[in-house]
mmJSON file of the N, C-alpha and C atoms, coordinates in Angstrom:
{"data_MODEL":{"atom_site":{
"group_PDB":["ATOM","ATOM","ATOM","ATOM","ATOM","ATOM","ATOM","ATOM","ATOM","ATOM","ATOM","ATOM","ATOM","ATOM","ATOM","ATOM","ATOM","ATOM","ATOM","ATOM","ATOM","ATOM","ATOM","ATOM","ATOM","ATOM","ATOM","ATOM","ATOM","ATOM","ATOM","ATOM","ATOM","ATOM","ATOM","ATOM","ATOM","ATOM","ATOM","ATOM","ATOM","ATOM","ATOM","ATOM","ATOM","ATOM","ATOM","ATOM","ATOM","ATOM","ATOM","ATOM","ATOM","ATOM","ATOM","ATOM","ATOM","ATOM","ATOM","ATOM","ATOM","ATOM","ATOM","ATOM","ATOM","ATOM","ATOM","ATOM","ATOM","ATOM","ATOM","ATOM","ATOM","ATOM","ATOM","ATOM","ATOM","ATOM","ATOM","ATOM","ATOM","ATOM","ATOM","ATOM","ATOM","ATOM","ATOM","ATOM","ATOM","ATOM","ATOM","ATOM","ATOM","ATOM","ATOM","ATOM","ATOM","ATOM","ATOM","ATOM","ATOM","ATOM","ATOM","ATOM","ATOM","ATOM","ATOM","ATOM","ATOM","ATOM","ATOM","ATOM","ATOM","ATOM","ATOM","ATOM","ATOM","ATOM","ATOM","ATOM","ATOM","ATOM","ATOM","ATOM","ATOM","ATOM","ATOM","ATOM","ATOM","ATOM","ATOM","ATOM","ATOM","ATOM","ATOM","ATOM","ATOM","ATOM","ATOM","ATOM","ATOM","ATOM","ATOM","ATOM","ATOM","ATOM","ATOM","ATOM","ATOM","ATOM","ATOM","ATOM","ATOM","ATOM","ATOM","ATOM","ATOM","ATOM","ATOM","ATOM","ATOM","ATOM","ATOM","ATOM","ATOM","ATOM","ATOM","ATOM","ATOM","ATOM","ATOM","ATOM","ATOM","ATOM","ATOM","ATOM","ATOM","ATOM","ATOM","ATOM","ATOM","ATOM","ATOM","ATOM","ATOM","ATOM","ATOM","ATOM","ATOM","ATOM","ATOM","ATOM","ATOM","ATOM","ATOM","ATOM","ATOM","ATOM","ATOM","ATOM","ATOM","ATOM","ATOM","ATOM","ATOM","ATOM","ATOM","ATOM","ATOM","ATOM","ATOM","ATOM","ATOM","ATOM","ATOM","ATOM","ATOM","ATOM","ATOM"],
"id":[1,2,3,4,5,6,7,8,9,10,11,12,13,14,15,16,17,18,19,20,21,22,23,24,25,26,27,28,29,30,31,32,33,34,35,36,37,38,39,40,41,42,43,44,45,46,47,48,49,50,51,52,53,54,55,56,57,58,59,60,61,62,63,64,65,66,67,68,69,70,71,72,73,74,75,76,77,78,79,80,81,82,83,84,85,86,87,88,89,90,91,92,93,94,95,96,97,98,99,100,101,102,103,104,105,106,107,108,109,110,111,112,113,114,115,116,117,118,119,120,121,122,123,124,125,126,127,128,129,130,131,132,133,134,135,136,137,138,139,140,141,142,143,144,145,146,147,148,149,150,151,152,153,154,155,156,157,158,159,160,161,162,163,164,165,166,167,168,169,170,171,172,173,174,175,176,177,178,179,180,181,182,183,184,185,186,187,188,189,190,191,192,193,194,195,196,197,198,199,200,201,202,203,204,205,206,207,208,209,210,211,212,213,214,215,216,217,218,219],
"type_symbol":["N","C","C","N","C","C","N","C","C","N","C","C","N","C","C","N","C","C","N","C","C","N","C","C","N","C","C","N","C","C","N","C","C","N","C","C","N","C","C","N","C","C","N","C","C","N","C","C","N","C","C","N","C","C","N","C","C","N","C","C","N","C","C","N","C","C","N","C","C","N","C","C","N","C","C","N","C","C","N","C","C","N","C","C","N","C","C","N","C","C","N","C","C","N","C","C","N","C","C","N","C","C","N","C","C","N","C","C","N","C","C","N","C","C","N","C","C","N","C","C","N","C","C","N","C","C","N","C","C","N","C","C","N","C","C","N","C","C","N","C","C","N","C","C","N","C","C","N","C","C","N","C","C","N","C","C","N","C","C","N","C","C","N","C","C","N","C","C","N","C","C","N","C","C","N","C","C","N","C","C","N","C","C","N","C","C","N","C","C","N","C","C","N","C","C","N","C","C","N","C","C","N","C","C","N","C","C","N","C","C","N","C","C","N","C","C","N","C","C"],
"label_atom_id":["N","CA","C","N","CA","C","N","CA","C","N","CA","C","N","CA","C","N","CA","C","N","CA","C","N","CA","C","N","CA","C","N","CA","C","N","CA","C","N","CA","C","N","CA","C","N","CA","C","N","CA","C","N","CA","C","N","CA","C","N","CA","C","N","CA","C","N","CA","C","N","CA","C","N","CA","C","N","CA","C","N","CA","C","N","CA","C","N","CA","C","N","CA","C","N","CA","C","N","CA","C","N","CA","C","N","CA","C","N","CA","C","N","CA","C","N","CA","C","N","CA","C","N","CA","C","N","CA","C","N","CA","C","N","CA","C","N","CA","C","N","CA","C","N","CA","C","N","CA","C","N","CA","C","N","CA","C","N","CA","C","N","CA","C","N","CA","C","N","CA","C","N","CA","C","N","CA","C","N","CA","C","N","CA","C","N","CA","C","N","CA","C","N","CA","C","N","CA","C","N","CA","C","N","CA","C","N","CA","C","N","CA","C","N","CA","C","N","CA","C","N","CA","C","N","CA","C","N","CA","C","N","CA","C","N","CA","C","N","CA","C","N","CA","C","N","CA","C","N","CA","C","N","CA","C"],
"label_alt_id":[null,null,null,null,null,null,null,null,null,null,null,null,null,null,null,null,null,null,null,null,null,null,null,null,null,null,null,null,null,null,null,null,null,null,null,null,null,null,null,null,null,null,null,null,null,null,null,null,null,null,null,null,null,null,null,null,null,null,null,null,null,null,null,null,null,null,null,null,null,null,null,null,null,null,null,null,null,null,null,null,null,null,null,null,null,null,null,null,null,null,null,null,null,null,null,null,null,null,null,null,null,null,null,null,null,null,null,null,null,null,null,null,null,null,null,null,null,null,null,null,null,null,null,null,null,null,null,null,null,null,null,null,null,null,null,null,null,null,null,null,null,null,null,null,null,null,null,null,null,null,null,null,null,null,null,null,null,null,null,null,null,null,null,null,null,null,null,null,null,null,null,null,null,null,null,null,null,null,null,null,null,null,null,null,null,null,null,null,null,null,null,null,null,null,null,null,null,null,null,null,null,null,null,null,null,null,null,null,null,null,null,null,null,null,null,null,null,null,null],
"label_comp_id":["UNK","UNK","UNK","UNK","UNK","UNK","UNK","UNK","UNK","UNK","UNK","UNK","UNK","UNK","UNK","UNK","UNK","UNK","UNK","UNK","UNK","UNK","UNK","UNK","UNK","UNK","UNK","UNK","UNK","UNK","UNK","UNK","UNK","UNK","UNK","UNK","UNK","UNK","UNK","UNK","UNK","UNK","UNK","UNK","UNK","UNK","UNK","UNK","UNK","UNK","UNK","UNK","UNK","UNK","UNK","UNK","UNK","UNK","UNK","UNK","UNK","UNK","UNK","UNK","UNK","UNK","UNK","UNK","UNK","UNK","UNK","UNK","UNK","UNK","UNK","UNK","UNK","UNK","UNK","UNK","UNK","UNK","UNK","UNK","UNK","UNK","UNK","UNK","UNK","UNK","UNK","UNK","UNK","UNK","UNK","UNK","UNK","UNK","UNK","UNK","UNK","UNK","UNK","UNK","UNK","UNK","UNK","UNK","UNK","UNK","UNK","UNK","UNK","UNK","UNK","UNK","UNK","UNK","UNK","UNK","UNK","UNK","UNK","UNK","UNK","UNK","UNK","UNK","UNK","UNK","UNK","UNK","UNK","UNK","UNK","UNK","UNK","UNK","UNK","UNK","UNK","UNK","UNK","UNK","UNK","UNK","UNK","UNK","UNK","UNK","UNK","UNK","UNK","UNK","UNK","UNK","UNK","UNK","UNK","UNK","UNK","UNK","UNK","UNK","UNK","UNK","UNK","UNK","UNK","UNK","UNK","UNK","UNK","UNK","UNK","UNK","UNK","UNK","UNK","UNK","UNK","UNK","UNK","UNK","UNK","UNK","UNK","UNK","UNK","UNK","UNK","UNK","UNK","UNK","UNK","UNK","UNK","UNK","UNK","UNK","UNK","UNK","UNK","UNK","UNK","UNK","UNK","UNK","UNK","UNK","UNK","UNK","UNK","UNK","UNK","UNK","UNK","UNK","UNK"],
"label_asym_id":["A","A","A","A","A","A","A","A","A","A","A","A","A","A","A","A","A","A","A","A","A","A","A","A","A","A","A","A","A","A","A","A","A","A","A","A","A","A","A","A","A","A","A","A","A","A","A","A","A","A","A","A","A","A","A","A","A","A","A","A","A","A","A","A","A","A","A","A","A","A","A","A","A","A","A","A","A","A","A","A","A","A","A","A","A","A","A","A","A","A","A","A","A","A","A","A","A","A","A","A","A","A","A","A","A","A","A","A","A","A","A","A","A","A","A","A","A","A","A","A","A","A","A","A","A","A","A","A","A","A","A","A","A","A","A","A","A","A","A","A","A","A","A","A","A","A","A","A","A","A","A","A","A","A","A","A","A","A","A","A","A","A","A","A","A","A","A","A","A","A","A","A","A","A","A","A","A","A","A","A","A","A","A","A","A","A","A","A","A","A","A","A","A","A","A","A","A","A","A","A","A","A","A","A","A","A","A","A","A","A","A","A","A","A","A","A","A","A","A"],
"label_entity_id":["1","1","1","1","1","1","1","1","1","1","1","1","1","1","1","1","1","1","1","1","1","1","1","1","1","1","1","1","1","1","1","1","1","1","1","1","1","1","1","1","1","1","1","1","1","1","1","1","1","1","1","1","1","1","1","1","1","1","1","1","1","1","1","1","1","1","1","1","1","1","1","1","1","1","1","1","1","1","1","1","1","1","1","1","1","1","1","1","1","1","1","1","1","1","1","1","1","1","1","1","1","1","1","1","1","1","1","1","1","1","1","1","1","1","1","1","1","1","1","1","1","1","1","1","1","1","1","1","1","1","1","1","1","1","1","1","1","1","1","1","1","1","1","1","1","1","1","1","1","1","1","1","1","1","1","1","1","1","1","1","1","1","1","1","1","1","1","1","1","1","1","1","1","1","1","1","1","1","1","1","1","1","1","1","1","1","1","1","1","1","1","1","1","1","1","1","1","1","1","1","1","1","1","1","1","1","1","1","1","1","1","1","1","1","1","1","1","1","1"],
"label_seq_id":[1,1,1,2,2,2,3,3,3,4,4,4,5,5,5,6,6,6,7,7,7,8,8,8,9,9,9,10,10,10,11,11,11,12,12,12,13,13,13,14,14,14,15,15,15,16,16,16,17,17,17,18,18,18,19,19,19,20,20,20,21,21,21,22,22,22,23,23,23,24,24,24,25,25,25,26,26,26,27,27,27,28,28,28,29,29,29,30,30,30,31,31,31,32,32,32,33,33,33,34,34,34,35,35,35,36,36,36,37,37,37,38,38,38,39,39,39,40,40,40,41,41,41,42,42,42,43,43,43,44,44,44,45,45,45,46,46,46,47,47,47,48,48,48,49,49,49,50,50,50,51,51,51,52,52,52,53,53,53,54,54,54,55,55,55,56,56,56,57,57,57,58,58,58,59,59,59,60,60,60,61,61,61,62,62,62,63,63,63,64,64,64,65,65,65,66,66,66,67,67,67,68,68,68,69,69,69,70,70,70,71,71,71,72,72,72,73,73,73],
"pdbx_PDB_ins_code":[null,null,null,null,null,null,null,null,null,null,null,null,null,null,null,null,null,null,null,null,null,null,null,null,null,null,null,null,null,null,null,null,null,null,null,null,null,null,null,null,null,null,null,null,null,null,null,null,null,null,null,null,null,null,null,null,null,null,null,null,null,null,null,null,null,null,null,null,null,null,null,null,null,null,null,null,null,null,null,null,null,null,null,null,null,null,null,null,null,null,null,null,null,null,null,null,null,null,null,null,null,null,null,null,null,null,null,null,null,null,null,null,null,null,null,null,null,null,null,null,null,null,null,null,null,null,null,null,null,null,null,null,null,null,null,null,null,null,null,null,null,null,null,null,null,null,null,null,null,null,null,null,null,null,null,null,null,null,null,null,null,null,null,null,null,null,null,null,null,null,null,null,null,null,null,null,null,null,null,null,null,null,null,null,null,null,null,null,null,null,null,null,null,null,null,null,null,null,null,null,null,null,null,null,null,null,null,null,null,null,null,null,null,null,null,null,null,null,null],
"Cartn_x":[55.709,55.105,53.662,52.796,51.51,50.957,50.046,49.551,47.905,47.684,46.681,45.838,44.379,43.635,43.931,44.087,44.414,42.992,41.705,40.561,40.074,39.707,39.01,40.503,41.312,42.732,42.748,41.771,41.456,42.974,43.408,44.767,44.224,45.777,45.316,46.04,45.799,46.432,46.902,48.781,48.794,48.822,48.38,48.259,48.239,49.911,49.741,50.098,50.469,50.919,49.689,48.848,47.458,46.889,46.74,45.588,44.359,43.429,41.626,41.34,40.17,39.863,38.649,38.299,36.668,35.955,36.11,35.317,34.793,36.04,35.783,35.231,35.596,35.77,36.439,37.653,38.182,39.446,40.485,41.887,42.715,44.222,45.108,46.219,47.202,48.089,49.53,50.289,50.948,52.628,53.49,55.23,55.947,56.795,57.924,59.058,59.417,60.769,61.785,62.824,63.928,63.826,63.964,63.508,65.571,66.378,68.101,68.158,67.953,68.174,67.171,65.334,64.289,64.276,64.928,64.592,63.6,62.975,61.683,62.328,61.709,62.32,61.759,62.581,62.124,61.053,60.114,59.095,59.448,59.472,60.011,58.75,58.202,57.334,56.912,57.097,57.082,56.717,56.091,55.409,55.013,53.983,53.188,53.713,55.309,55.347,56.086,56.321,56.592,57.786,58.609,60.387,60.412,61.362,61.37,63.133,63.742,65.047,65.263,66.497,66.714,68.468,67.822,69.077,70.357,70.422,70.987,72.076,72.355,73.624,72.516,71.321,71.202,70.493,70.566,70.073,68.452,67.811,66.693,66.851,64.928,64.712,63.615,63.232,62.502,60.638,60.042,58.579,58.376,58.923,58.783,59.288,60.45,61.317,60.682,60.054,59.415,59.172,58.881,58.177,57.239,55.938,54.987,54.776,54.689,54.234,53.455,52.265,51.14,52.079,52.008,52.287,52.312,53.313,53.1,52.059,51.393,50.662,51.051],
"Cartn_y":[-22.515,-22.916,-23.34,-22.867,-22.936,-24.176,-24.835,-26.137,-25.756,-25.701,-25.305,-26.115,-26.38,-27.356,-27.01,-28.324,-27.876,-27.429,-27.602,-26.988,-26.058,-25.306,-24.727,-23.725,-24.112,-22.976,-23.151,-23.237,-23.363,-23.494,-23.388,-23.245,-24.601,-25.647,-26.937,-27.724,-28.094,-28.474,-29.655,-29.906,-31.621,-32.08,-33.756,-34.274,-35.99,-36.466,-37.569,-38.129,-37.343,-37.581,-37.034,-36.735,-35.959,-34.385,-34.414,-32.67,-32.967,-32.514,-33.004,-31.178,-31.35,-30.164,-30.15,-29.32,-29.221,-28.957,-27.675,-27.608,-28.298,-29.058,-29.89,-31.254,-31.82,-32.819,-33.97,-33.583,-34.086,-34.09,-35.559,-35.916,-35.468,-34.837,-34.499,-35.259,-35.995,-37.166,-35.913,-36.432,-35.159,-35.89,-35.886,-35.917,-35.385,-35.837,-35.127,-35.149,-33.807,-33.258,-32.742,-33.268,-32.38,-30.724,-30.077,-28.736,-28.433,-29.133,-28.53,-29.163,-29.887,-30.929,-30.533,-30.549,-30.858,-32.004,-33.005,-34.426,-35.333,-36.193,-36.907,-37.329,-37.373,-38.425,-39.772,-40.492,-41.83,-41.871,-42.735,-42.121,-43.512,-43.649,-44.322,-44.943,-46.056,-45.604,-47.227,-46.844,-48.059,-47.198,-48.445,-48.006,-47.057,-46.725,-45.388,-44.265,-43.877,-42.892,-43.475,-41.782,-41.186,-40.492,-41.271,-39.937,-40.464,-39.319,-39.012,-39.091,-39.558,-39.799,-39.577,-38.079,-38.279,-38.252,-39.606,-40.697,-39.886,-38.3,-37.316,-36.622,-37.564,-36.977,-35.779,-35.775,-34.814,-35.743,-37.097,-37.703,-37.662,-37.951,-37.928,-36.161,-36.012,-34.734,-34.623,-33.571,-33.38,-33.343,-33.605,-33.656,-32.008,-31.041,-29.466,-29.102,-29.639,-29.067,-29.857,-31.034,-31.243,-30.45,-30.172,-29.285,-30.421,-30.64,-31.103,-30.427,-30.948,-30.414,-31.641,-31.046,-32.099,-33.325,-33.908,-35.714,-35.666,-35.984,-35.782,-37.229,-36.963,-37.778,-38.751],
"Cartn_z":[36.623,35.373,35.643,35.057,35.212,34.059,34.73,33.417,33.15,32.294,31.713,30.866,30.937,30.309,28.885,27.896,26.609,25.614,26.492,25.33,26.371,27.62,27.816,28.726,28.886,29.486,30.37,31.519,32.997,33.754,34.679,35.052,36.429,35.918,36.454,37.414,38.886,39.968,39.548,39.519,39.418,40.624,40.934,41.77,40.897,41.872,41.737,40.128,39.267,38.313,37.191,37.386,36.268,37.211,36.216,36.451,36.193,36.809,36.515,36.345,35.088,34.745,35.337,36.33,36.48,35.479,34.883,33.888,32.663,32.286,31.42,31.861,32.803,33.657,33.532,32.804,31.895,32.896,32.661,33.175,32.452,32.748,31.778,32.376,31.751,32.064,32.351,33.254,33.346,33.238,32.799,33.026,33.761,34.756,35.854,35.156,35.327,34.439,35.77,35.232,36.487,36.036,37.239,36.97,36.87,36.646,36.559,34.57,34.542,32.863,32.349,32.453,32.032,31.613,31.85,31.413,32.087,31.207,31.993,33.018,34.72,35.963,35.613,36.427,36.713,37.82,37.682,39.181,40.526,40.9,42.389,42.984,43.365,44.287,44.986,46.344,47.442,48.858,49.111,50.488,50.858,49.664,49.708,49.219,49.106,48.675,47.324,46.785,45.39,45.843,45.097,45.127,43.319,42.921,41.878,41.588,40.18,40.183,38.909,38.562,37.551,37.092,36.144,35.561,34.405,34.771,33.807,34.923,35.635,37.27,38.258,38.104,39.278,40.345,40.565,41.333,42.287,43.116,44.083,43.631,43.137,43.396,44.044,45.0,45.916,45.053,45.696,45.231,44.656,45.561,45.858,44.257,43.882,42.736,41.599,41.186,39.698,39.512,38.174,36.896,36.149,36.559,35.679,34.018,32.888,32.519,31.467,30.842,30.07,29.182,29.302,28.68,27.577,26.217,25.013,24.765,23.809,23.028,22.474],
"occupancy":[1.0,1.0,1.0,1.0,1.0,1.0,1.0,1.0,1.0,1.0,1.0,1.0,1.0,1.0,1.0,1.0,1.0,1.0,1.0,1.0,1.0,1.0,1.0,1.0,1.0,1.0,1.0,1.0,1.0,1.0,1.0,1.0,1.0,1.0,1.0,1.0,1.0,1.0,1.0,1.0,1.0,1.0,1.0,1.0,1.0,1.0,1.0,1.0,1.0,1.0,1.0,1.0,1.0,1.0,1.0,1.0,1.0,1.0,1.0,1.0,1.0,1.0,1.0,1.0,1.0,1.0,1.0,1.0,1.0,1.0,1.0,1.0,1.0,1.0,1.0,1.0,1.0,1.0,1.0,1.0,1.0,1.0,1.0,1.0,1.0,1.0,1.0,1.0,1.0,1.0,1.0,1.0,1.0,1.0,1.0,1.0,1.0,1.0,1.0,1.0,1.0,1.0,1.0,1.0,1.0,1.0,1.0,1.0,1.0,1.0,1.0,1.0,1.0,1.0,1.0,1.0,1.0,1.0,1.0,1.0,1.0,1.0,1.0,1.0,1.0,1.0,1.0,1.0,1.0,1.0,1.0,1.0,1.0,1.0,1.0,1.0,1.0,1.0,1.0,1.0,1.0,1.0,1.0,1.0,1.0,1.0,1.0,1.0,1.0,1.0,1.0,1.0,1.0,1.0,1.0,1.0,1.0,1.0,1.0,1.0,1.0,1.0,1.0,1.0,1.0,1.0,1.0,1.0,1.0,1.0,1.0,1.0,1.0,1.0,1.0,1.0,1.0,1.0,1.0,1.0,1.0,1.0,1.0,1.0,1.0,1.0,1.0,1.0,1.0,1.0,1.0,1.0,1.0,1.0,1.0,1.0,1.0,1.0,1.0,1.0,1.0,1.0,1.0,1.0,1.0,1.0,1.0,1.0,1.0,1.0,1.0,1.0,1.0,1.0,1.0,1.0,1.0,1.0,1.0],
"B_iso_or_equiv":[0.0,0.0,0.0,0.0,0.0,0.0,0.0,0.0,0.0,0.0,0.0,0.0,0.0,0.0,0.0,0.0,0.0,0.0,0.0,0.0,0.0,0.0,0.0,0.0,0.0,0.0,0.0,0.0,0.0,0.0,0.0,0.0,0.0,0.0,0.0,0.0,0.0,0.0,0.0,0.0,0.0,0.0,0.0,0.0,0.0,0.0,0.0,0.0,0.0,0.0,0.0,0.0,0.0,0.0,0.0,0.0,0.0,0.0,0.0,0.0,0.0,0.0,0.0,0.0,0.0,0.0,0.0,0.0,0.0,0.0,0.0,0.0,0.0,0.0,0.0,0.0,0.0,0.0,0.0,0.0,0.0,0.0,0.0,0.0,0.0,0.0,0.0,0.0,0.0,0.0,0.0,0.0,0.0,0.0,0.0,0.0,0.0,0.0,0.0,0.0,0.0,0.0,0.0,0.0,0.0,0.0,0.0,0.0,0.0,0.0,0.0,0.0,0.0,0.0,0.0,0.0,0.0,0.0,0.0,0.0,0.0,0.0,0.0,0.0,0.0,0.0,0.0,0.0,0.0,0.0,0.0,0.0,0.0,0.0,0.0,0.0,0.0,0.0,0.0,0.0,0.0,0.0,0.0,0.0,0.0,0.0,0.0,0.0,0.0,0.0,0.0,0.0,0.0,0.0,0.0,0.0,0.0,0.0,0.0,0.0,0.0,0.0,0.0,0.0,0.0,0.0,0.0,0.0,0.0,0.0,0.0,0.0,0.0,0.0,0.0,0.0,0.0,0.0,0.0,0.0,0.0,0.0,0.0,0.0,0.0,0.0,0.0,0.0,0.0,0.0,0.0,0.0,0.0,0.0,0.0,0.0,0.0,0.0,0.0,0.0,0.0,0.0,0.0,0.0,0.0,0.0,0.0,0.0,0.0,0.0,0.0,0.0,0.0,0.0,0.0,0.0,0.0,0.0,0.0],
"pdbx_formal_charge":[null,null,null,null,null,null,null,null,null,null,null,null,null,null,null,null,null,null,null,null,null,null,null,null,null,null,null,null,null,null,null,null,null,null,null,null,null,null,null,null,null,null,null,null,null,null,null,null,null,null,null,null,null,null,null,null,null,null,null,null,null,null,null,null,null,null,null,null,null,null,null,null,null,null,null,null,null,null,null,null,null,null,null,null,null,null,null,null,null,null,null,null,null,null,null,null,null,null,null,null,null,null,null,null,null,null,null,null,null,null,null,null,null,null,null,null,null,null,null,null,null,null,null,null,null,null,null,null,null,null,null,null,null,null,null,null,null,null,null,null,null,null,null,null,null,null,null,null,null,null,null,null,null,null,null,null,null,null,null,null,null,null,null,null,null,null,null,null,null,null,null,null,null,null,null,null,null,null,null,null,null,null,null,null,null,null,null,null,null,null,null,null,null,null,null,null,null,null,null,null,null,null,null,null,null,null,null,null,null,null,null,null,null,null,null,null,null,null,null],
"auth_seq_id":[1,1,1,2,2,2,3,3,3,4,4,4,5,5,5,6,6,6,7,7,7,8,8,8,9,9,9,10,10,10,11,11,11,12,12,12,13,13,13,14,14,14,15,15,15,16,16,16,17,17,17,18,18,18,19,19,19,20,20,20,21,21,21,22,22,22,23,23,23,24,24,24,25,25,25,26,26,26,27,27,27,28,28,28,29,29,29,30,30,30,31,31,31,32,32,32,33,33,33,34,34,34,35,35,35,36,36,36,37,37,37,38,38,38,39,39,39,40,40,40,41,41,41,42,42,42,43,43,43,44,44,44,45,45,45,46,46,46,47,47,47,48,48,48,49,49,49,50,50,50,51,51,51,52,52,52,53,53,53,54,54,54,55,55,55,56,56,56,57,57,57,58,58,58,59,59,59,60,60,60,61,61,61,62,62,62,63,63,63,64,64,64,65,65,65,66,66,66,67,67,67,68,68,68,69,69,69,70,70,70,71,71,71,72,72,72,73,73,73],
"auth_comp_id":["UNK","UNK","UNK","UNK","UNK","UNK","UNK","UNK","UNK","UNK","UNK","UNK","UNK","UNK","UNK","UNK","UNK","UNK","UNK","UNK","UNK","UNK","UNK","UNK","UNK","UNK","UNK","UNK","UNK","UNK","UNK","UNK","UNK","UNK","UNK","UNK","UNK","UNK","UNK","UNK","UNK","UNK","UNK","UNK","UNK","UNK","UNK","UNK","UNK","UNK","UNK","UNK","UNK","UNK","UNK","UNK","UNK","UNK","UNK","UNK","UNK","UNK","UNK","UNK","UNK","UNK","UNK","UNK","UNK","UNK","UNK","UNK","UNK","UNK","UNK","UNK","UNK","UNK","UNK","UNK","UNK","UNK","UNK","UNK","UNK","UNK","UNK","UNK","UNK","UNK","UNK","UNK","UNK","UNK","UNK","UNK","UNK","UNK","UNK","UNK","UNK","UNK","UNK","UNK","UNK","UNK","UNK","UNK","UNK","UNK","UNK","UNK","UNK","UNK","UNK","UNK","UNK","UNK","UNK","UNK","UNK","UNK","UNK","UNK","UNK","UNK","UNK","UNK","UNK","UNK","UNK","UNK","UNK","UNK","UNK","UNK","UNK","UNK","UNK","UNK","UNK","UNK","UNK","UNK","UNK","UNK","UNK","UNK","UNK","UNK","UNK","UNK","UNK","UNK","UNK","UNK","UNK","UNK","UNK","UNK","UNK","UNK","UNK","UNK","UNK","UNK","UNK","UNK","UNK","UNK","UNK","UNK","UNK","UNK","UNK","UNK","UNK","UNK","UNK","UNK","UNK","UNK","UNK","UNK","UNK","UNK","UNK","UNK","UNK","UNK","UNK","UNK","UNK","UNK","UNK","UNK","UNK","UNK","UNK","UNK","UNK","UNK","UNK","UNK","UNK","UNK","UNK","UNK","UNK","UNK","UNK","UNK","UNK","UNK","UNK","UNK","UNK","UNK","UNK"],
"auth_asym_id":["A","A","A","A","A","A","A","A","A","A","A","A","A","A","A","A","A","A","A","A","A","A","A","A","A","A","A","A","A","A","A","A","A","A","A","A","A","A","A","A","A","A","A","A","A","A","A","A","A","A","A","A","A","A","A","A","A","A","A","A","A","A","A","A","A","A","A","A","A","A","A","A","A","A","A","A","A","A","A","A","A","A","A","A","A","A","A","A","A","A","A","A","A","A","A","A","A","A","A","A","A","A","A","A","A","A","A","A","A","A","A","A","A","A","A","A","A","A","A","A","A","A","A","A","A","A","A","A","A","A","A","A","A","A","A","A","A","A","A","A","A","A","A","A","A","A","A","A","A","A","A","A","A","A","A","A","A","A","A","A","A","A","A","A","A","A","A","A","A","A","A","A","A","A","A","A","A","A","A","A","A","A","A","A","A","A","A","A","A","A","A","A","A","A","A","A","A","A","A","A","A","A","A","A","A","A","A","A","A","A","A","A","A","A","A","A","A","A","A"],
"auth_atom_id":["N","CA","C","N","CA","C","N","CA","C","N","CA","C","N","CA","C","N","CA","C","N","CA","C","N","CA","C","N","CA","C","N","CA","C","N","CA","C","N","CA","C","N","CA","C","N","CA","C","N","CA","C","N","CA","C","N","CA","C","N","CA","C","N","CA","C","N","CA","C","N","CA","C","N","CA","C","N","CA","C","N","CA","C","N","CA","C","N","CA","C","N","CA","C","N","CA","C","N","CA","C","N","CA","C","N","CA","C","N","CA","C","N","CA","C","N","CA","C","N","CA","C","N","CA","C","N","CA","C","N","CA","C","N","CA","C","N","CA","C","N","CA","C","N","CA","C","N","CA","C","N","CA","C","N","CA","C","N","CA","C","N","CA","C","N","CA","C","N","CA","C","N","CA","C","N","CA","C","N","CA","C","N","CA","C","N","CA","C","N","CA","C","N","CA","C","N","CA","C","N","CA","C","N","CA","C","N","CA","C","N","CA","C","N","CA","C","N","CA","C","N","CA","C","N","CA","C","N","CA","C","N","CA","C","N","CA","C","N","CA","C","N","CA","C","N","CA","C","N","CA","C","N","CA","C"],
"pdbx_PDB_model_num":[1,1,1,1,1,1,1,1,1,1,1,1,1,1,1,1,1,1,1,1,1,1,1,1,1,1,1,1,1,1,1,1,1,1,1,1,1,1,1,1,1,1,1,1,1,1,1,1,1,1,1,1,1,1,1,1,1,1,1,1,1,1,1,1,1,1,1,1,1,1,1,1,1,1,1,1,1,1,1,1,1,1,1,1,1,1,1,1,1,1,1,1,1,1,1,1,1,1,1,1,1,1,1,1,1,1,1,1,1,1,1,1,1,1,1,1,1,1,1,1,1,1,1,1,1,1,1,1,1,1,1,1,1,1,1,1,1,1,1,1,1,1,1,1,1,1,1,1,1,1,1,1,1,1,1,1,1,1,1,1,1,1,1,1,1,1,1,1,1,1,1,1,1,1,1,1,1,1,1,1,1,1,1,1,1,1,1,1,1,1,1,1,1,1,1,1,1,1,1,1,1,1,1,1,1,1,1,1,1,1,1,1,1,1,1,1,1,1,1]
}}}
């Protein structure tokens, strides 16, 4: 699934929970979805890292398997 700036399309790297548009130069706020439910994860985060947990029985999902996609409004 590809994330895409919502005014100029630009196709957009998440990192860390947002996408930064160069072109625009603009932040896009981003949501972790289990890629088995699509339900929002819970985000985890101690001692530096980020694990991701979702509360719908599929338990700890790997950083590799989210599905970002843009943050509703």
């Amino acid at each position: 699934m590809t994330i895409t700036c919502p005014d100029c399309h630009a196709a957009l790297e998440p990192q860390n929970g947002i996408a930064h548009c160069d072109s625009c130069n603009k932040d896009i706020p981003l949501e972790a979805r289990c890629p088995d439910c699509h339900q929002p994860l819970q985000v985890l985060k101690a001692c530096g890292a980020v694990d991701y947990f979702c509360q719908n029985g599929h338990g700890l999902i790997s950083k590799k398997r989210v599905e970002f996609v843009r943050a509703e409004a």
